[in-house]
N, C-alpha and C positions, 0 to 999 in steps of 0.2 A: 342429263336429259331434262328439258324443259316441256312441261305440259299445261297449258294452259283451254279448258274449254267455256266458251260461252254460250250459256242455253237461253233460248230466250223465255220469261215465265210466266210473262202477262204484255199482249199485244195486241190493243185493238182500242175499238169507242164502245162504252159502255151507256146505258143508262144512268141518272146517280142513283136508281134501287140497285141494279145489278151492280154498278162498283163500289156501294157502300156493303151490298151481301157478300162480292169477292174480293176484297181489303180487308173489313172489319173481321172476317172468319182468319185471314190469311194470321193479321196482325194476332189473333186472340191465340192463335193454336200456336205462335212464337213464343207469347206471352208466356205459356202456358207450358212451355217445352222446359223455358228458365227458369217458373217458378219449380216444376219437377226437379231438375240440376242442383237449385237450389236448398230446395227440404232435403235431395240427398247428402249435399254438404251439408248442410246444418246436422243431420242426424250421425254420420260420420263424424263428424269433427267439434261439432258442437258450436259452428258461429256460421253465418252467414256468409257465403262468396261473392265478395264485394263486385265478379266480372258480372256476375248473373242479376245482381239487386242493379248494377247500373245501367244493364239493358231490358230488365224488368220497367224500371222508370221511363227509360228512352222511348218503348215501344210504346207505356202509356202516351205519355206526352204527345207522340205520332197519331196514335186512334184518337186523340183529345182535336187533334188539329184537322184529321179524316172528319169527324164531327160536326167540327163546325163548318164544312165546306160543302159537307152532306141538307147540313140544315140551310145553307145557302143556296143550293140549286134545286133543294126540292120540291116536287111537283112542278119544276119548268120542263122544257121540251130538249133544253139544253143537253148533250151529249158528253163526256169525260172522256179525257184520251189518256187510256194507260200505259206505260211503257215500261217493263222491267227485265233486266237482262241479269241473270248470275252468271258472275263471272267466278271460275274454279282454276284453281292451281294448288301443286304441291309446295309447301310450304320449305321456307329455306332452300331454295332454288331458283 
């Protein structure tokens, strides 16, 4: 049995305050989900979970670039068009 759903999780034109308040929360509470993940490997096991440090970095690097794009349209009239879809499926299938 194949299952695959696609939700859609961000679709529309945003202001840059309002897609810089609903990116930069989105991005930070990922951040934030890995760094969790990750002090519980560290305290289990006593090292680091190289999946979690390298998507800890990733998503910095992404809010570093949300930033500077933020700082480029700010205070114009200009509009952001968002578009994010998750896509879900069972894995190994």
């Amino acid at each position: 049995m194949h299952h695959e759903i696609q939700a859609d999780l961000i679709d529309g034109q945003f202001t840059p305050e309002d897609a810089r308040e609903l990116l930069i929360d989105l991005f930070s509470r990922k951040t934030n989900f890995h760094e969790i993940k990750n002090f519980s490997a560290n305290e289990r096991f006593g090292k680091d979970d190289p999946v979690h440090i390298n998507r800890i970095h990733a998503l910095t690097n992404s809010m570093e670039q949300l930033n500077r794009l933020f700082q480029e349209v700010k205070g114009s009239d200009k509009k952001l068009v968002i578009r994010s879809v998750v896509s879900i499926s069972v894995a190994g299938e």
